[in-house]
C-alpha positions in Angstrom: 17.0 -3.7 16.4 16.8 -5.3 20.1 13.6 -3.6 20.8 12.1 -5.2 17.7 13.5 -8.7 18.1 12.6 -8.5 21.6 9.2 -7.3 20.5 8.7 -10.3 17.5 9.5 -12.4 20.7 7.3 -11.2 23.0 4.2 -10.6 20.2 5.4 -14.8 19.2 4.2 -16.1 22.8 1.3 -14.4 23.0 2.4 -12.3 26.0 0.6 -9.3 24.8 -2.7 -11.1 24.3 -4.4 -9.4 27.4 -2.9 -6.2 26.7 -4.3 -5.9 23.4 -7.7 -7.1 23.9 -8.2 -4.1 26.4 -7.0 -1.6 24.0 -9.3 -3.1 21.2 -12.3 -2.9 23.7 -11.5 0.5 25.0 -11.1 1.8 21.4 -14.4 -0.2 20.2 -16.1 2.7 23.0 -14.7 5.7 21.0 -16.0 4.2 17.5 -18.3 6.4 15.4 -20.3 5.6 12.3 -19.8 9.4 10.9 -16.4 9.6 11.3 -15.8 6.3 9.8 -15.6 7.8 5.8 -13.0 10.3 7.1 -10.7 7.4 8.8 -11.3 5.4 5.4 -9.3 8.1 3.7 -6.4 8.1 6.8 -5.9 4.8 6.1 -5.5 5.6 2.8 -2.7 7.7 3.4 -0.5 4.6 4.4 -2.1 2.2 2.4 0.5 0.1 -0.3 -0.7 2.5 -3.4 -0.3 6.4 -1.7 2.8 5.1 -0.6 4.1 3.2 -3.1 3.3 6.6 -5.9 5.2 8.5 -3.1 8.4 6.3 -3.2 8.2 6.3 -6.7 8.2 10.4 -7.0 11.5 10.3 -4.6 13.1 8.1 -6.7 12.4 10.3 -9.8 13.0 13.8 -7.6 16.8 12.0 -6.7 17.5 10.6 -10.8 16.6 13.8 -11.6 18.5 16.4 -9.3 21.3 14.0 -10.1 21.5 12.2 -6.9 21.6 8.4 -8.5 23.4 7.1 -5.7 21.3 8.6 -2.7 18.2 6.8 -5.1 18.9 3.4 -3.5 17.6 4.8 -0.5 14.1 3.6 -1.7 15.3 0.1 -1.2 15.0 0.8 2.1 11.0 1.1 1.9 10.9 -2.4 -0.3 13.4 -4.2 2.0 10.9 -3.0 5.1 7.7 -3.7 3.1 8.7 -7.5 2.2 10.2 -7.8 5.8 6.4 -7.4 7.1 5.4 -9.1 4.2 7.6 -12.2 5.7 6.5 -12.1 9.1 3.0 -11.7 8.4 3.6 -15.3 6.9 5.3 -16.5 9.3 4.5 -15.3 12.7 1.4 -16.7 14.5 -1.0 -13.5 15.6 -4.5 -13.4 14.1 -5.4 -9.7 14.0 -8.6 -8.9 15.4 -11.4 -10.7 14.5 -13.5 -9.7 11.5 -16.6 -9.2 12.8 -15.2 -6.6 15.1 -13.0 -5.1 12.7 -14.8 -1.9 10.9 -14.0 -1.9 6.8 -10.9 -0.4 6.2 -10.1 2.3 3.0 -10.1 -0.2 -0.3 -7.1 -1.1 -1.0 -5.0 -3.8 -3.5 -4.4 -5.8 -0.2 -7.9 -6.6 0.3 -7.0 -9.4 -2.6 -4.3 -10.8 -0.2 -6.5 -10.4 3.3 -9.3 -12.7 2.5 -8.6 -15.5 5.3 -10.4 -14.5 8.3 -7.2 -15.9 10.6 -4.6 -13.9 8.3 -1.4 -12.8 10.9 -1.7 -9.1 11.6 2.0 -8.4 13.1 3.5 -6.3 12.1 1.1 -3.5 10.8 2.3 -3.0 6.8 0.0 0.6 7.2 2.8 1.5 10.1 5.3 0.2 8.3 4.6 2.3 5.0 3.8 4.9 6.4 6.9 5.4 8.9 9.4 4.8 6.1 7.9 6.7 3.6 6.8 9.8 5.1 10.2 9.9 7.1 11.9 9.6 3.8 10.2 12.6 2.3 10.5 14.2 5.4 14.0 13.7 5.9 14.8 14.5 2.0 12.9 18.1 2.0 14.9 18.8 5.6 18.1 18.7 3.9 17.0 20.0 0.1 14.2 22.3 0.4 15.0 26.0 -0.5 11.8 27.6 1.4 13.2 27.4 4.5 9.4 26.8 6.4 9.2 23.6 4.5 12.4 22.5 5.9 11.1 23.0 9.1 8.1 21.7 8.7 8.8 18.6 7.1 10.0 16.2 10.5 6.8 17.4 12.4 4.1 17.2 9.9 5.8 13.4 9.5 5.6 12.9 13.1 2.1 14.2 12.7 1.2 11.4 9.9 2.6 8.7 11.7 1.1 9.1 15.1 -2.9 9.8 13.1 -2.0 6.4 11.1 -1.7 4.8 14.6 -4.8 5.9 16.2 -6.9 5.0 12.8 -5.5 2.1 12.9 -6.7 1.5 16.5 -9.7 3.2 15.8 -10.9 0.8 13.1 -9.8 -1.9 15.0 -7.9 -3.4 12.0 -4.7 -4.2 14.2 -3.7 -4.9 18.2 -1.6 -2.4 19.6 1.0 -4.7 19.2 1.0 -4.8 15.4 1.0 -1.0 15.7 4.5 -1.0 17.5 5.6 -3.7 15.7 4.8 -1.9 12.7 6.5 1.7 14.0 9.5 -0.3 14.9 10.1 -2.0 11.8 9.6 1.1 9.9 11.8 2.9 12.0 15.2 0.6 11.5 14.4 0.8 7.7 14.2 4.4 8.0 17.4 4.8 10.4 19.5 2.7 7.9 18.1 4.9 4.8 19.4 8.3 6.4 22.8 6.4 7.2 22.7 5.8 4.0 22.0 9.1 2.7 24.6 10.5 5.4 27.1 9.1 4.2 30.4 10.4 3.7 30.8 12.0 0.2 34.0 12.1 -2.4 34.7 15.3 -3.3 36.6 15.6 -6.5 39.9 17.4 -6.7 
């Protein structure tokens, strides 16, 4: 929680301004017109729709196996989604500028990114895609019978999160700072689900 505030703080007086302009410029050098489709599709991954089905199938898998209370958890993914949501409104940071920016995967937030100074911290994609994918990471860890998937589950999420990153820098749709931001949001949401789902539990006598 410090490292965030301290981050919003930092991000808020523009101290990061040189930083991330050499990290855009030095990813604009790796770019690639033919990988382009196949970063499209990363995106997609963490984009508000994937994620939001996702969420949505947890809830269901938890009503279902007749864990109602552990359900709540996925208030944990809103709460984080509407947090960005708030400092994207409220927090001066242009994200890169557009004509620099290559297209990113189509998604129901084009309809909301329209104005070319829109405020880019933190990244909703890292966000998403940090809470989310931890969730169902974290869920299969502790209720998966095949015990590969339960070992698989934390690193493939690890995997996810660090590829979302990079296409994020690699399309140039956020400063590296947004991506932090973004990881760091995602990851106090996510910490604060597990609590939750660690809970102590009555057992019935």
């Amino acid at each position: 929680m410090a490292a965030w505030v301290g981050l919003t703080l930092i991000v808020g007086a523009g101290w990061l301004g040189t930083l991330d302009h050499q990290v855009l410029t030095a990813m604009s050098g790796v770019w690639s017109e033919s990988l382009h489709p196949a970063f499209q599709l990363i995106a997609e991954l963490g984009g508000v729709e994937v994620t939001s089905i996702l969420m949505l199938g947890l809830l269901i898998f938890l009503l279902r196996g007749g864990y109602g209370a552990d359900a709540w958890v996925v208030l944990a993914f809103i709460g984080a989604v509407l947090l960005g949501a708030f400092y994207k409104l409220t927090l001066y940071h242009p994200g890169p500028p557009r004509n620099i920016a290559h297209k990113d995967g189509p998604s129901l937030t084009d309809f909301l990114t329209g104005a070319p100074n829109l405020n880019s911290f933190p990244s909703g994609h890292m966000v998403r895609t940090v809470v989310a994918y931890g969730l169902i990471a974290f869920v299969i860890h502790r209720l998966a019978l095949w015990r590969l998937a339960r070992a698989l589950a934390i690193p493939i999420a690890v995997v996810l999160v660090v590829i979302q990153a990079f296409d994020r820098l690699y399309l140039d749709a956020h400063w590296e700072s947004d991506i932090i931001g973004g990881v760091l949001l995602g990851a106090i949401a996510l910490l604060s689900a597990t609590v939750w789902l660690d809970r102590p539990r009555r057992t019935d006598n």
